[in-house]
N, CA, C and O atoms as CSV, one atom per row, in Angstrom:
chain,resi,resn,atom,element,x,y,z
A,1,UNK,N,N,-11.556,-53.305,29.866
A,1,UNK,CA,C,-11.627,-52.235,30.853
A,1,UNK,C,C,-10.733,-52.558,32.044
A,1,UNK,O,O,-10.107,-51.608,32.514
A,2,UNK,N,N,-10.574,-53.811,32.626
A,2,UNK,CA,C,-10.096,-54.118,33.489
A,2,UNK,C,C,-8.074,-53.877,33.427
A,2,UNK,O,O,-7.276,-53.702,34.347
A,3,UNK,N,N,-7.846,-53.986,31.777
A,3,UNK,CA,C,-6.843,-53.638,32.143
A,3,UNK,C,C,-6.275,-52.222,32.037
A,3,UNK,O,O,-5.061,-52.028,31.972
A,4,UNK,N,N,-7.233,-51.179,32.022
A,4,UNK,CA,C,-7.059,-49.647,31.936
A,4,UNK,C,C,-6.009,-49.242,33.063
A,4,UNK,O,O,-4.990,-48.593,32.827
A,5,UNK,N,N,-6.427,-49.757,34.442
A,5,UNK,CA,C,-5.659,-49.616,35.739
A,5,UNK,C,C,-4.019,-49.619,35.450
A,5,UNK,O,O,-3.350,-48.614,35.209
A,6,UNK,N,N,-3.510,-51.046,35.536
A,6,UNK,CA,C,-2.432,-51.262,34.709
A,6,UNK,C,C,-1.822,-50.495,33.448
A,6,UNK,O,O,-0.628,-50.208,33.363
A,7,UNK,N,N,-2.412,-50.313,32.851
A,7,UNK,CA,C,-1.761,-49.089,31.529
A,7,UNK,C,C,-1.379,-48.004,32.081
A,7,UNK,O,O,-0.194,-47.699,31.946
A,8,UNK,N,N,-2.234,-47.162,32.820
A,8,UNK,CA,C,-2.018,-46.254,33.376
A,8,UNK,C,C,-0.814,-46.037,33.903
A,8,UNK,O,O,0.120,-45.437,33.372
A,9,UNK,N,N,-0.863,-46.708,35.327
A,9,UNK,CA,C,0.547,-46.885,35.803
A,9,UNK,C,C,1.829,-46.853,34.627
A,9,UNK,O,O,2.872,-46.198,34.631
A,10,UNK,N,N,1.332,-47.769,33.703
A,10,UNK,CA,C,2.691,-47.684,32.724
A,10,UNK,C,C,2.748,-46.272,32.513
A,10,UNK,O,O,3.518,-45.520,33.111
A,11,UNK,N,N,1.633,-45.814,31.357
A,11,UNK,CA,C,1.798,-44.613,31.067
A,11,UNK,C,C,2.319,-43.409,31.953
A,11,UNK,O,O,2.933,-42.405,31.590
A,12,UNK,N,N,2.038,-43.666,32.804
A,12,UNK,CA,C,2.412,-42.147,34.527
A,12,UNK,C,C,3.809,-42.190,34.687
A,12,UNK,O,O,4.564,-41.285,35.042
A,13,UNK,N,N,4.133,-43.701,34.290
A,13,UNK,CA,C,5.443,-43.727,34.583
A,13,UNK,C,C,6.577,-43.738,33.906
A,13,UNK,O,O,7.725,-43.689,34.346
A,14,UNK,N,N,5.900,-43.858,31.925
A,14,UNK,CA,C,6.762,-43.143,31.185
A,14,UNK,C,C,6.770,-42.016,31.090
A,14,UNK,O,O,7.799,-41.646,30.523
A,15,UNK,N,N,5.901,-40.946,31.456
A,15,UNK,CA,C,5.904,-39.880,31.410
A,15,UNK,C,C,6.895,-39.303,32.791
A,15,UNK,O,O,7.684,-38.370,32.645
A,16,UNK,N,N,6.704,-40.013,34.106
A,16,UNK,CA,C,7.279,-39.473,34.393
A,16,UNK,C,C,9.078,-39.131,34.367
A,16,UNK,O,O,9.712,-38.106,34.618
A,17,UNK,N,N,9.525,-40.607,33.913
A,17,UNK,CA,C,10.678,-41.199,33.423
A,17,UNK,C,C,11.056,-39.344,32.354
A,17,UNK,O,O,11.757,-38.395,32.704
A,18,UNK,N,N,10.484,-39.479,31.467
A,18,UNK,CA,C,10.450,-38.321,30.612
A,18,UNK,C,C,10.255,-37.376,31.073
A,18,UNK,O,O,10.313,-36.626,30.098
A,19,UNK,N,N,10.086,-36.890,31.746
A,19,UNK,CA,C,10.050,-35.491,32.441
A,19,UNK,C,C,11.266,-35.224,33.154
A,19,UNK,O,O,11.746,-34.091,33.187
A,20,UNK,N,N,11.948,-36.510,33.902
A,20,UNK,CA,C,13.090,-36.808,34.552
A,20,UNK,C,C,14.076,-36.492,33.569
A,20,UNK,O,O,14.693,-35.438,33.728
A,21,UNK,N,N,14.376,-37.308,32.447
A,21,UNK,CA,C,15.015,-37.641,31.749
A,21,UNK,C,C,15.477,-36.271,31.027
A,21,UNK,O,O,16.663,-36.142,30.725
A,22,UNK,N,N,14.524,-35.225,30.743
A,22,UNK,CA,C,14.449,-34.183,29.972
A,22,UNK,C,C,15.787,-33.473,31.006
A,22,UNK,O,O,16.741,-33.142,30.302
A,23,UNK,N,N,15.949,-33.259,32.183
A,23,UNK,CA,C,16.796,-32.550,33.068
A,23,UNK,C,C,18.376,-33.208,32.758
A,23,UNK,O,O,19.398,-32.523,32.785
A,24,UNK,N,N,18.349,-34.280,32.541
A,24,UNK,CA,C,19.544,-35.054,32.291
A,24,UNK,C,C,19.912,-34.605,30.811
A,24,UNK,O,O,20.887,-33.860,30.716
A,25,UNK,N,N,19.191,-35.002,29.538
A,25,UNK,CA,C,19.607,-34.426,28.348
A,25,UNK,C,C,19.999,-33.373,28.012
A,25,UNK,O,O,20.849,-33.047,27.185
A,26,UNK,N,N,19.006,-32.492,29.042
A,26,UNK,CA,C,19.498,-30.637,28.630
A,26,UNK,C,C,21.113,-30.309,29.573
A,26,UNK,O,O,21.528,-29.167,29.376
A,27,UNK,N,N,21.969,-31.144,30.492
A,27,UNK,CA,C,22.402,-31.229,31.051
A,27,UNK,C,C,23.674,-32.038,30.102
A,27,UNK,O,O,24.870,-31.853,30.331
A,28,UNK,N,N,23.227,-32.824,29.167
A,28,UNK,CA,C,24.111,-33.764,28.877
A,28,UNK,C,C,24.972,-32.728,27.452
A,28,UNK,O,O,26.145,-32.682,27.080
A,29,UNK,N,N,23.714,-32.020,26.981
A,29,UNK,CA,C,23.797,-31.339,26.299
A,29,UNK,C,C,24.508,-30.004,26.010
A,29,UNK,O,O,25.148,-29.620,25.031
A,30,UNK,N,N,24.178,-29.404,27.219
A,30,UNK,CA,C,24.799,-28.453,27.857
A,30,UNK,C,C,26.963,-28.350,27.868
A,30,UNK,O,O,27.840,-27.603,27.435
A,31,UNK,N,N,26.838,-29.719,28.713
A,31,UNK,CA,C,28.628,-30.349,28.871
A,31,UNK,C,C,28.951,-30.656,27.474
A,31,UNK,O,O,30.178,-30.688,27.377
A,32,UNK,N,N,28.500,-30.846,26.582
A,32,UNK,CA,C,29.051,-31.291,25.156
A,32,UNK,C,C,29.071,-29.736,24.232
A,32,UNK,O,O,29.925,-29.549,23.365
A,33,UNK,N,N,28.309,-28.987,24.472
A,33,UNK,CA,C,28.696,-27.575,23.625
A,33,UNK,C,C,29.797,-26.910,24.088
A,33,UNK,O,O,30.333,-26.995,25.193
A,34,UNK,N,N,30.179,-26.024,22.835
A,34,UNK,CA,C,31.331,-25.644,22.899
A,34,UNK,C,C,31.182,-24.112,23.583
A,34,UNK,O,O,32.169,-23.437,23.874
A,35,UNK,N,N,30.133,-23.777,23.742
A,35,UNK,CA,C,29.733,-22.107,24.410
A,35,UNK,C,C,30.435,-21.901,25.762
A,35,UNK,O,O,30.563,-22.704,26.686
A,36,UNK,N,N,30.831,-20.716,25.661
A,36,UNK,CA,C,31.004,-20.496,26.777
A,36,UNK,C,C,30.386,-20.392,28.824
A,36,UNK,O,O,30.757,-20.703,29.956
A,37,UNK,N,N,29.076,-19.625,27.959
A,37,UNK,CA,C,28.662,-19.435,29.181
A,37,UNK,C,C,27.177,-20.379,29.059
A,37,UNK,O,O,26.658,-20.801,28.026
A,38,UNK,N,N,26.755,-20.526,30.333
A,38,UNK,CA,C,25.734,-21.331,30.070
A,38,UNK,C,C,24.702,-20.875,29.679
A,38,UNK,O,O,23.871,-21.611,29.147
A,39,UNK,N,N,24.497,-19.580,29.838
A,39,UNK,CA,C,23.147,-19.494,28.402
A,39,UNK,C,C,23.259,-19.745,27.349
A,39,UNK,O,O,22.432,-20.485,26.816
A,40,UNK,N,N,24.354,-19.209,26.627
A,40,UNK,CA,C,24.207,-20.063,25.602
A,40,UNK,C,C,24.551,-21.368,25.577
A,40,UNK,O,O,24.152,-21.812,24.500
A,41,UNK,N,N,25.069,-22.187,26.186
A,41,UNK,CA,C,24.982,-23.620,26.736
A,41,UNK,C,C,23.466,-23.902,26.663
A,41,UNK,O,O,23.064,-24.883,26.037
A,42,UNK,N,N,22.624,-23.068,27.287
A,42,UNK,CA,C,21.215,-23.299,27.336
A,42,UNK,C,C,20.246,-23.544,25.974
A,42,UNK,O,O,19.423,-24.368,25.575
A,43,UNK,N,N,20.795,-22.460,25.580
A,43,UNK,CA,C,19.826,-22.085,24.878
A,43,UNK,C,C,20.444,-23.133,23.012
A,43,UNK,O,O,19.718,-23.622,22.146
A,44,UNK,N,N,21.745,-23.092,23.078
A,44,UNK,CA,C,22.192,-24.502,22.049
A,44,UNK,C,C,21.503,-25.928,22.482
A,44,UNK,O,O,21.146,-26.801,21.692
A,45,UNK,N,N,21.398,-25.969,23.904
A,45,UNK,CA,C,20.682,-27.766,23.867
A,45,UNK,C,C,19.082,-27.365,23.897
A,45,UNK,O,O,18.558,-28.479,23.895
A,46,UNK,N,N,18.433,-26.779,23.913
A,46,UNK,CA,C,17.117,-26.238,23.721
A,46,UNK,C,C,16.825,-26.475,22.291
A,46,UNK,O,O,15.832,-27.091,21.905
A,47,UNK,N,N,17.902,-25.863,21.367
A,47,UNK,CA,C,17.422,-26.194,20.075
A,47,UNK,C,C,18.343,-27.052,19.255
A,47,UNK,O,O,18.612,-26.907,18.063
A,48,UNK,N,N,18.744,-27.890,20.016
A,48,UNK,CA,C,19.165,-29.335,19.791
A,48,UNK,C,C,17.928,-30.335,19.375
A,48,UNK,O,O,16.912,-30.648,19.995
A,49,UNK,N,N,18.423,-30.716,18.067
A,49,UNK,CA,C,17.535,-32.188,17.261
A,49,UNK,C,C,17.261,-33.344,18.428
A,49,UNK,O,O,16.127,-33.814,18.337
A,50,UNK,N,N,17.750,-33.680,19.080
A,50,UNK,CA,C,17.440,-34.840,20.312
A,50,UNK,C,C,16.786,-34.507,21.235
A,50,UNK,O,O,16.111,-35.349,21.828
A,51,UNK,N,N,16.799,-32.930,21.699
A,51,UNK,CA,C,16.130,-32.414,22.635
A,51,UNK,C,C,14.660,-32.117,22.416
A,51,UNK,O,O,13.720,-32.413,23.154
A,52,UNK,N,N,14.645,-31.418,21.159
A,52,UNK,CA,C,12.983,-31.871,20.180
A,52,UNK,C,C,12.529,-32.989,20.092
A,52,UNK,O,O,11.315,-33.073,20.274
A,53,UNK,N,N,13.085,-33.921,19.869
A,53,UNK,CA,C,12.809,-35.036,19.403
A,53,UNK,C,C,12.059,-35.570,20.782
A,53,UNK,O,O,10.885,-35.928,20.691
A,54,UNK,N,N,12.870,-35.633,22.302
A,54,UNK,CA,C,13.005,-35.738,23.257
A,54,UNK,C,C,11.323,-34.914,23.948
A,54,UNK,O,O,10.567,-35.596,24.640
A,55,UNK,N,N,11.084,-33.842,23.700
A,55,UNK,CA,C,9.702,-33.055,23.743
A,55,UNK,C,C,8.725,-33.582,23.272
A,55,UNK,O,O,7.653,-33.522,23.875
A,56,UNK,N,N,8.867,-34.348,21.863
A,56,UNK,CA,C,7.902,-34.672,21.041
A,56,UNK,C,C,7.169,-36.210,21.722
A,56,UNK,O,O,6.002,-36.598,21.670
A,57,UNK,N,N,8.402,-36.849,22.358
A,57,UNK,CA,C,7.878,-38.200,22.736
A,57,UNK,C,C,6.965,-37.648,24.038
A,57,UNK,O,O,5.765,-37.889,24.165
A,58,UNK,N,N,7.815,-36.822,25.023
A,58,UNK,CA,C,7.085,-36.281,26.116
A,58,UNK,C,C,5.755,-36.238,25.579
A,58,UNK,O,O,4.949,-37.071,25.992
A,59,UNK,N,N,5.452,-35.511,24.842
A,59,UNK,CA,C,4.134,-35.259,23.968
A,59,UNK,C,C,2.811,-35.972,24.021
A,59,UNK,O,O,1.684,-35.684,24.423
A,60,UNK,N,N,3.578,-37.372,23.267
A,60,UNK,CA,C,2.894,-38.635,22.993
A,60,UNK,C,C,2.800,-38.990,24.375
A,60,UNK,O,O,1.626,-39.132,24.716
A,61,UNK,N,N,3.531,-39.158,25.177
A,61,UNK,CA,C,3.231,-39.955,26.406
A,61,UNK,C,C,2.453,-38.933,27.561
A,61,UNK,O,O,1.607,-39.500,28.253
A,62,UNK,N,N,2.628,-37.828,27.749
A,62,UNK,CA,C,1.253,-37.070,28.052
A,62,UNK,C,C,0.165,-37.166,27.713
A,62,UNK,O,O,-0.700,-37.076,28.584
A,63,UNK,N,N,-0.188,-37.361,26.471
A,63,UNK,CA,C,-1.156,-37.594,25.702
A,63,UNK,C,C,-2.172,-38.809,26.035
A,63,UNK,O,O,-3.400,-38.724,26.016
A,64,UNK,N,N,-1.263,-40.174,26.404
A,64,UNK,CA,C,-1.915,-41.434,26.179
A,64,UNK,C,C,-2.001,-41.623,27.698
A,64,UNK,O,O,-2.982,-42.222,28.137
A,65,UNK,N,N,-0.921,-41.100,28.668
A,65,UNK,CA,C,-1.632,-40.843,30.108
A,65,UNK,C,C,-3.031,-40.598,30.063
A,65,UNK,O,O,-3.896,-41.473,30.112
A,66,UNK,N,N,-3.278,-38.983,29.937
A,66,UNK,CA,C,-4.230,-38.122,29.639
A,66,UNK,C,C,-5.566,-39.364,28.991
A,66,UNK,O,O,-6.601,-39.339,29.656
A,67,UNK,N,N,-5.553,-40.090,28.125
A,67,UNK,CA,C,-6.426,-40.337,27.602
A,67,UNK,C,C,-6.880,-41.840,28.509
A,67,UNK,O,O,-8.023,-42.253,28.704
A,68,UNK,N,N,-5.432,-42.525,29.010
A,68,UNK,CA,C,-6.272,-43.955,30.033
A,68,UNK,C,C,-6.859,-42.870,31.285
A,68,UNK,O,O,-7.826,-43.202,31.970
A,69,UNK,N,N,-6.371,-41.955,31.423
A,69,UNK,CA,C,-6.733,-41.369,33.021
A,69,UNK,C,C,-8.275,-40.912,32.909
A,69,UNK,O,O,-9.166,-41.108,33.736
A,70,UNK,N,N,-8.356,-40.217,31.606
A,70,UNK,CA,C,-10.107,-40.206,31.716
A,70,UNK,C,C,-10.709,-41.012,31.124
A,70,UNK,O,O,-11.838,-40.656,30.786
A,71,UNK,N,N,-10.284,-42.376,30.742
A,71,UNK,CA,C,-11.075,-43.520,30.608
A,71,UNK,C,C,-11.712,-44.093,32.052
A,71,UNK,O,O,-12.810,-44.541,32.380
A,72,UNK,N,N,-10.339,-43.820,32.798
A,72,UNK,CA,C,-10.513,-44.292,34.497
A,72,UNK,C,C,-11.564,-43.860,34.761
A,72,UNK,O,O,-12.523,-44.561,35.083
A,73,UNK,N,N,-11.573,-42.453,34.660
A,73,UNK,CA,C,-12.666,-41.426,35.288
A,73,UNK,C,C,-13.824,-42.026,35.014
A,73,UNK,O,O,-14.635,-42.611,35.733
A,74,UNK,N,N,-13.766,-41.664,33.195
A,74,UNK,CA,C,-15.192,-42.603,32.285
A,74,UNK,C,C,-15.746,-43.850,33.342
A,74,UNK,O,O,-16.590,-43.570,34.193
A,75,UNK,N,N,-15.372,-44.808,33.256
A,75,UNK,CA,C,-15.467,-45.498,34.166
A,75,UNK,C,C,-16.255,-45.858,36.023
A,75,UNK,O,O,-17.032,-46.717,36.440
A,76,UNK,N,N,-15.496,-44.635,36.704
A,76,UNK,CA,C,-15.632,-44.329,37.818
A,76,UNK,C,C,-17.332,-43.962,37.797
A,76,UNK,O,O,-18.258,-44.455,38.441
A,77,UNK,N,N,-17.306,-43.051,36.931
A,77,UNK,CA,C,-18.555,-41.972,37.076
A,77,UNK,C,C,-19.958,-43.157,36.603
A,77,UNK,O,O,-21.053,-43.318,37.142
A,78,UNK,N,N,-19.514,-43.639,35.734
A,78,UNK,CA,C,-20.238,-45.160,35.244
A,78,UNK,C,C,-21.012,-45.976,36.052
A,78,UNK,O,O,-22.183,-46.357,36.054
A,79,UNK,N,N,-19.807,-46.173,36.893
A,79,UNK,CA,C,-20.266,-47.258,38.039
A,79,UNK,C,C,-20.784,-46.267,39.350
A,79,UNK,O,O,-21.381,-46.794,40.289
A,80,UNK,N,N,-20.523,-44.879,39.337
A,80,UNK,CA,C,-20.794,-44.116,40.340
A,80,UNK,C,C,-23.362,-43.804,39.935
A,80,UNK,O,O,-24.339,-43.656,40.669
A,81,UNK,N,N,-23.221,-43.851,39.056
A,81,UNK,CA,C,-24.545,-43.584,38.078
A,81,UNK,C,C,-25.245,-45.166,38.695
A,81,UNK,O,O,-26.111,-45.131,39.569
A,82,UNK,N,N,-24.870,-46.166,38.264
A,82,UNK,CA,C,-25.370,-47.639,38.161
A,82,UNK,C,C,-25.615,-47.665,39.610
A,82,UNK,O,O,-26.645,-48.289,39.865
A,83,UNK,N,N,-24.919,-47.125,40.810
A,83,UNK,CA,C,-24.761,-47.287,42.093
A,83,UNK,C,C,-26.347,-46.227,42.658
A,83,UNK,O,O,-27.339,-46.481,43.342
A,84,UNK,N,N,-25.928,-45.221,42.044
A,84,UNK,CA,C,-27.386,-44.298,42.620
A,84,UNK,C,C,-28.866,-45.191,42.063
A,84,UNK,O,O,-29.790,-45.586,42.774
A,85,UNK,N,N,-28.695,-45.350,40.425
A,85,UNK,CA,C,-29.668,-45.878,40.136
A,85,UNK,C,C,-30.297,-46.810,40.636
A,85,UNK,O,O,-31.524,-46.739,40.707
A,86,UNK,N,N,-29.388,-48.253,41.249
A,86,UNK,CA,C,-29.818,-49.452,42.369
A,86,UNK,C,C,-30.106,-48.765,43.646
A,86,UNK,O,O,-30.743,-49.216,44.598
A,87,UNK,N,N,-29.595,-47.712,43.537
A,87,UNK,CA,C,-30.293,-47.165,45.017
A,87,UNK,C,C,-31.693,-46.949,45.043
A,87,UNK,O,O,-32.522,-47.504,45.764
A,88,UNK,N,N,-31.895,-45.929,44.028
A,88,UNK,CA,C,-33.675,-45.184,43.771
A,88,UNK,C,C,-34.027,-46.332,43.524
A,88,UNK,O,O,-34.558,-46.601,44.602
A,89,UNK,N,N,-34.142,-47.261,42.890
A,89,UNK,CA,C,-34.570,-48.817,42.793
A,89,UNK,C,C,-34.785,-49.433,44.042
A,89,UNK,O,O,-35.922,-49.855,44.248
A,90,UNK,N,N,-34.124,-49.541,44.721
A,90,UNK,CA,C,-34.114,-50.372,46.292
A,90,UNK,C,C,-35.352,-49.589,46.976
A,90,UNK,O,O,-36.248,-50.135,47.620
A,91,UNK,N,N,-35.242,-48.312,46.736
A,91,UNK,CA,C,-36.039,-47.150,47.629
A,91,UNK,C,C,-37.350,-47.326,46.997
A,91,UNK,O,O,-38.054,-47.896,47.830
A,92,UNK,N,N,-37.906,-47.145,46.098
A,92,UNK,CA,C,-38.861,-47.736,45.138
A,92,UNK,C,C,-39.565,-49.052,45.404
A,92,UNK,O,O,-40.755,-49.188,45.688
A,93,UNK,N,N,-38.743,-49.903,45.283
A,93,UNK,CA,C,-39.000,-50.976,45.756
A,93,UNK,C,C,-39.508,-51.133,46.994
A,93,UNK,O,O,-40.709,-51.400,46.968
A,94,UNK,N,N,-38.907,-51.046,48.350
A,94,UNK,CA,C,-39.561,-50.674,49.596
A,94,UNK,C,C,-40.734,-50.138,49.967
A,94,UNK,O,O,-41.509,-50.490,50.858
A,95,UNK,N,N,-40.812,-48.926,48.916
A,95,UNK,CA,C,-42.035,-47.973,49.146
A,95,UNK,C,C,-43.372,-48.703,48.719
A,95,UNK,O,O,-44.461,-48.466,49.241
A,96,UNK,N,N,-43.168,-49.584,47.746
A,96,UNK,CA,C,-44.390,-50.183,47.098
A,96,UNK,C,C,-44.554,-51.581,47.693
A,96,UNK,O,O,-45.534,-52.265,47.397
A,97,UNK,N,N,-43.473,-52.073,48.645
A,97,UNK,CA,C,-43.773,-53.308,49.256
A,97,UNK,C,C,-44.611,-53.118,50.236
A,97,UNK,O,O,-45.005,-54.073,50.905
């Protein structure tokens, strides 16, 4: 559990890398077609094999964000429960001392 924290960060930050990265490819993509105007410039690196390919990882790495981030949560709410419970306990305790 302890190292969920740490993953995270990784994960946030391949994703965000990839989200970045996606502006550069459709860009890189764009300068290498032979179209004239940039819609269709656009719309050729859109359905470009690298640019899918490029979506699909986005995908995965949304995904495994998504899944340490509500482990975090999991977690949080965990220790947020254990915290009330030692409370009504303490209070309990008092009342009957």
């Amino acid at each position: 559990m302890t190292d969920a924290g740490p993953r995270f960060a990784n994960a946030k930050a391949q994703r965000v890398y990839l989200e970045e990265y996606r502006k550069s490819l459709k860009a890189i993509l764009m300068r290498s077609s032979k179209e004239k105007t940039s819609v269709a410039q656009e719309a050729e690196a859109y359905a470009d094999p690298s640019y899918i390919a490029h979506l699909e990882a986005l995908k995965i790495a949304v995904h495994g964000e998504e899944a340490l981030r509500w482990r975090l949560v999991t977690a949080q709410v965990a220790i947020d429960v254990w915290r009330s419970q030692e409370s009504s306990n303490r209070m309990i305790d008092r009342s009957t001392a």
